[in-house]
C-alpha positions in Angstrom: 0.0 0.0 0.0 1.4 3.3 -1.0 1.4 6.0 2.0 1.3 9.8 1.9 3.7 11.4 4.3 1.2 12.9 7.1 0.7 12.2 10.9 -0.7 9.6 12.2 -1.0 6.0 13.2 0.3 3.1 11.3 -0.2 -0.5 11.7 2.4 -3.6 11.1 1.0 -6.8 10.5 2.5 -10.1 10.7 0.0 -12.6 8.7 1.2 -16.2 9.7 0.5 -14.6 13.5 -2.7 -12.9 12.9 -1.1 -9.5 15.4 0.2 -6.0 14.6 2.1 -3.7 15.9 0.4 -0.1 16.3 2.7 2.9 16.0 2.6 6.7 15.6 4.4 9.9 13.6 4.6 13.4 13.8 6.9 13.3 10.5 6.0 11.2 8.2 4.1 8.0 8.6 6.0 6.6 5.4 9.4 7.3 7.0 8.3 5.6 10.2 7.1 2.4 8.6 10.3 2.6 6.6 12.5 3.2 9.8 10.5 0.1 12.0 11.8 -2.1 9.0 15.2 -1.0 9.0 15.4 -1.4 12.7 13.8 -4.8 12.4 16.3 -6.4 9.3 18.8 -5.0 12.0 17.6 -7.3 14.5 17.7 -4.3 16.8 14.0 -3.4 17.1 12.8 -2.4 20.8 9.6 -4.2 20.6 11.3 -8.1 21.2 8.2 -10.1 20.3 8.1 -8.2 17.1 11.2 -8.5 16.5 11.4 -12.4 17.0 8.5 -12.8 14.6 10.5 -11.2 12.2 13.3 -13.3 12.7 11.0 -16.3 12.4 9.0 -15.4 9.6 10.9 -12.6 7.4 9.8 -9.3 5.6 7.4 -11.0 3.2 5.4 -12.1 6.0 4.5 -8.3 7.1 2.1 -5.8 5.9 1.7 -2.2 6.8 -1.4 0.4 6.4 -2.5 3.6 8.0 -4.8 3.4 10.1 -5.6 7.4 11.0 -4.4 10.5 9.8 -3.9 13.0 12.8 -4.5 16.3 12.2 -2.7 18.0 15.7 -0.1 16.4 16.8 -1.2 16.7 20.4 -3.5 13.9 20.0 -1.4 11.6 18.4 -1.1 9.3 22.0 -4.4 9.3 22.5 -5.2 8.4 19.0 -2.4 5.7 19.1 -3.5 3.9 22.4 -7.1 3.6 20.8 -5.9 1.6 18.5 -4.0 -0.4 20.0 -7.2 -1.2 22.1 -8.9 -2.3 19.0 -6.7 -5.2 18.5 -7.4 -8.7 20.5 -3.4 -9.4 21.1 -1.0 -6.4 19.9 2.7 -6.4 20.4 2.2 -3.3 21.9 2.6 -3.2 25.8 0.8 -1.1 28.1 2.4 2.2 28.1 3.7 1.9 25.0 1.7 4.6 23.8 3.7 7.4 22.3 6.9 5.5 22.4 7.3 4.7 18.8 6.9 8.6 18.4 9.8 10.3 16.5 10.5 13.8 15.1 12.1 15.2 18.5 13.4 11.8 19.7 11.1 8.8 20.1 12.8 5.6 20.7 12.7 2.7 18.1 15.6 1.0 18.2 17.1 -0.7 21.8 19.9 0.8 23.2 19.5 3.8 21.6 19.8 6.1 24.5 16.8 8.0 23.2 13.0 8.7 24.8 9.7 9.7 23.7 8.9 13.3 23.7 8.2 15.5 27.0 5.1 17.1 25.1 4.2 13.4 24.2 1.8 11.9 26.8 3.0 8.6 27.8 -0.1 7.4 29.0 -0.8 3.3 29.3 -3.9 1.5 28.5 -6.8 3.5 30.5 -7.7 1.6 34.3 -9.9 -0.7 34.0 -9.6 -1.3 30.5 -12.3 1.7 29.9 -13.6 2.7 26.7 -16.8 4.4 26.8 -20.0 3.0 25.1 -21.5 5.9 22.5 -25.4 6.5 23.6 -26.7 5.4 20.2 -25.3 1.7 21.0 -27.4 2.1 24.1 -30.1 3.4 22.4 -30.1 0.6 19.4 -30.0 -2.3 22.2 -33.2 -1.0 23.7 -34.8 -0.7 20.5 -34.4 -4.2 19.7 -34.6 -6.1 23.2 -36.8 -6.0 26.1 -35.6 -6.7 29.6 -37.8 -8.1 32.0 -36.9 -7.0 35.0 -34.0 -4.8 36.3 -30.7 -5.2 34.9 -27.1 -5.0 36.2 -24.2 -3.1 34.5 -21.3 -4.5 36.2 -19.0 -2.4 34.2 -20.4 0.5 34.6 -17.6 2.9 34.6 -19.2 6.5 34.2 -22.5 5.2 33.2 -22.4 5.0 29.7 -25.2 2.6 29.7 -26.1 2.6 32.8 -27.8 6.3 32.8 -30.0 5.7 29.0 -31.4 2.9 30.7 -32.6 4.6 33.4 -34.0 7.2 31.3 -35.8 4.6 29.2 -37.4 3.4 32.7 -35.6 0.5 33.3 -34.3 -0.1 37.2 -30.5 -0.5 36.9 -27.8 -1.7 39.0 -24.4 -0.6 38.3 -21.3 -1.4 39.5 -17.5 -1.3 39.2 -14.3 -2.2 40.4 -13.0 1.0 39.6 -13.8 4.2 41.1 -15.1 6.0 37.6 -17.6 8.7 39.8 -20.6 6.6 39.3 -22.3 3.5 40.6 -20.7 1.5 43.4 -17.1 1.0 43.2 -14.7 -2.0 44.5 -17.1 -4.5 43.4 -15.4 -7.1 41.2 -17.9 -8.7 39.2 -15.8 -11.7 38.6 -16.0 -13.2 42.2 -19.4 -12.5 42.9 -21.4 -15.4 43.6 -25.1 -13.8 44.0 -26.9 -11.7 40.5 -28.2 -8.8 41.8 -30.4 -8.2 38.8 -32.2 -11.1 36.2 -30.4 -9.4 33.5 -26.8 -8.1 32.7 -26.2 -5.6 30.4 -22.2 -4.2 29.7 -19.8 -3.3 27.9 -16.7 -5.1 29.5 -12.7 -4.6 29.5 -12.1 -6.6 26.3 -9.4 -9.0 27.1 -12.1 -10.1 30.4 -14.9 -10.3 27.6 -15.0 -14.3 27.7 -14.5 -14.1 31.5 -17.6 -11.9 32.3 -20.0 -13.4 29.7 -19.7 -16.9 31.2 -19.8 -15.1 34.8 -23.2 -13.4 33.7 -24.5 -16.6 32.0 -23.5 -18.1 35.3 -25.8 -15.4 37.5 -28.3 -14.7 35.1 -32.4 -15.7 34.7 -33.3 -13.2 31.7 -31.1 -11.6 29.3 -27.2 -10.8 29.0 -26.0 -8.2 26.7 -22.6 -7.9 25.8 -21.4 -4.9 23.6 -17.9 -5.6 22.6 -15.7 -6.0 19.0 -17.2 -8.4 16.3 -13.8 -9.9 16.6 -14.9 -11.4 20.2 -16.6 -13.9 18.0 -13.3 -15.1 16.7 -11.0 -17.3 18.5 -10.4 -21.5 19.5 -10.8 -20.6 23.3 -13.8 -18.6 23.4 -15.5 -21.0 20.9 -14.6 -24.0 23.0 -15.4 -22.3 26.1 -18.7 -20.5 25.1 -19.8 -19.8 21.9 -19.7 -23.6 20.9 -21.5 -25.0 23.8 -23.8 -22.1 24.6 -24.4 -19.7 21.2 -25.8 -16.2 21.9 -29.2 -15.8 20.6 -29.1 -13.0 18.9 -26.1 -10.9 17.8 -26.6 -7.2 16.4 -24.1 -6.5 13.8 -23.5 -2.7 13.0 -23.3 -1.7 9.2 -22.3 1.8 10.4 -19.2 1.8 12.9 -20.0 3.7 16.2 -17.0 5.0 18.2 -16.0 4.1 21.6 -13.8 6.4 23.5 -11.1 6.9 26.0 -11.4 9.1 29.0 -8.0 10.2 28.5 -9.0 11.4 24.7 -9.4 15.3 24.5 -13.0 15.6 25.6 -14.5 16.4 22.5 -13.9 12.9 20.9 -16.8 11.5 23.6 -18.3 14.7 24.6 -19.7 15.7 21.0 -22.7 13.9 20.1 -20.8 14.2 16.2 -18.6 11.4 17.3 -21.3 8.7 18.2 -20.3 7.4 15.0 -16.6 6.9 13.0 -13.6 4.7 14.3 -11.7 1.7 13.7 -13.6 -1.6 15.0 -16.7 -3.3 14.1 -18.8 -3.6 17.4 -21.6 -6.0 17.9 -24.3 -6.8 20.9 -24.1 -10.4 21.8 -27.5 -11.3 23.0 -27.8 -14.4 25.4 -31.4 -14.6 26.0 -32.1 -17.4 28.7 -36.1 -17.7 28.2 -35.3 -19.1 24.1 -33.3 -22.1 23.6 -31.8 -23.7 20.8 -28.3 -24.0 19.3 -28.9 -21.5 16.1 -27.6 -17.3 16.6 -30.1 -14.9 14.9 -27.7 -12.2 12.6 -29.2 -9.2 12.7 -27.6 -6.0 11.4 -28.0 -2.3 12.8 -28.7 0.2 9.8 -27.0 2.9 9.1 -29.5 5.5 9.7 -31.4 3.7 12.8 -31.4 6.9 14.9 -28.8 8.9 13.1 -31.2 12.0 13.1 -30.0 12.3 17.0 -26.2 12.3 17.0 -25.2 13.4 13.5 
């Protein structure tokens, strides 16, 4: 793929092992892609998983693409730790985000004796794993299902969905390990023995997705919602461990990407109602409805203009 030289994020992947690298320029992306390789061929790169599927696998076996052009370069960390959230296993560690910034002195190649950026925030993936659910998600999940009952958002975070529920008259439950300013905090959802609520709805840290579906499938009576990546469907383990033996009932696939959002992004990425829609992943609701039975998943897709008169 040919690449312009602007700022932004750029993603290496390695095909035989299905995982990329996510990385970030204030230069030139072109230059960066061009520099990972060079430091790669030199056996020399910082990032050592990387750099050992390289060895195993050689060049021909990588592919690079942009994944976001970045206007101001002040939100180039931000922008880069999103994506590195949409991916099910990156190279990329947390707090990696901003380090494979250059232009000023990022650092790329071990031993280098260089570091990110002062002006570069170094932040690591946000606590909690929290990425906030966009209100027209909420809002297409309660067009589609009923809950009998009250439901418990165990994930709650700052009330994403929590709060549209209770507007659409629902009673709602929500907790949190974390202390996000809203429902009750220190409650860890995955040792809980007792459902305080028939039905689950949530929007949980992605890599404890598989965890706290078969935890609410475990507590549940009525209905558990999961909003998470389409790629959560993928995968031997989760197929083996859930989606084999126990198949959601419904899944809502969205033909219009929504965007879900860092608290660390500038606030007007989650703040504006404009940004209900746009970003990188593919989310779906998994639906688990207890009251149907019966090994086949309803597809159902989300259209692109159900409710887009409120948030465009």
């Amino acid at each position: 793929m040919t690449m312009v030289q602007s700022i932004g994020i750029y993603r290496i992947l390695c095909v035989p092992e299905c995982r990329r690298y996510v990385g970030q320029s204030a230069v030139g992306i072109q230059d960066r892609v061009s520099g990972e390789f060079d430091a790669l061929a030199l056996g020399k790169h910082h990032n050592q998983e990387l750099q050992s599927d390289y060895d195993k696998h050689g060049r021909n076996a990588f592919m690079d693409d942009v994944a976001e052009e970045v206007k101001d370069v002040a939100y180039l960390s931000a922008r880069e730790q999103y994506w590195i959230s949409q991916e099910v296993n990156p190279y990329n560690h947390p707090g990696d985000a901003g380090k494979s910034q250059t232009g000023g002195g990022g650092w790329l190649v071990r031993g280098a004796g260089m570091s990110a950026p002062a002006n570069i925030a170094r932040e690591g993936r946000p606590k909690g794993d929290l990425y906030i659910t966009p209100r027209i998600a909420v809002d297409h999940i309660l067009h589609y299902e009923k809950f009998d009952g009250p439901v418990w958002e165990p994930a709650c975070g700052t009330g994403a969905i929590s709060i549209p529920m209770l507007e659409a008259g629902l009673s709602v439950v929500s907790s949190d390990l974390y202390d996000w300013g809203y429902g009750e905090v220190g409650v860890d959802f995955l040792t809980q023995t007792e459902a305080r609520a028939p039905n689950i709805a949530t929007n949980p840290p992605f890599n404890l997705a598989l965890k706290f579906t078969l935890k609410a499938l475990e507590l549940t009576t009525g209905k558990v919602a999961i909003f998470a990546r389409h790629t959560f469907a993928e995968g031997a383990k989760r197929y083996k461990e859930l989606f084999g033996p126990n198949p959601p009932t419904r899944t809502y696939v969205y033909a219009r990407r929504v965007l879900c959002t860092s608290p660390d992004h500038p606030k007007e990425f989650w703040r504006n109602p404009g940004t209900q829609y746009g970003g990188g992943a593919f989310y779906t609701w998994f639906v688990w409805d207890k009251a149907k039975t019966g090994a086949v998943t309803e597809m159902r897709w989300i259209p692109i203009d159900l409710f887009y008169d409120r948030y465009k």
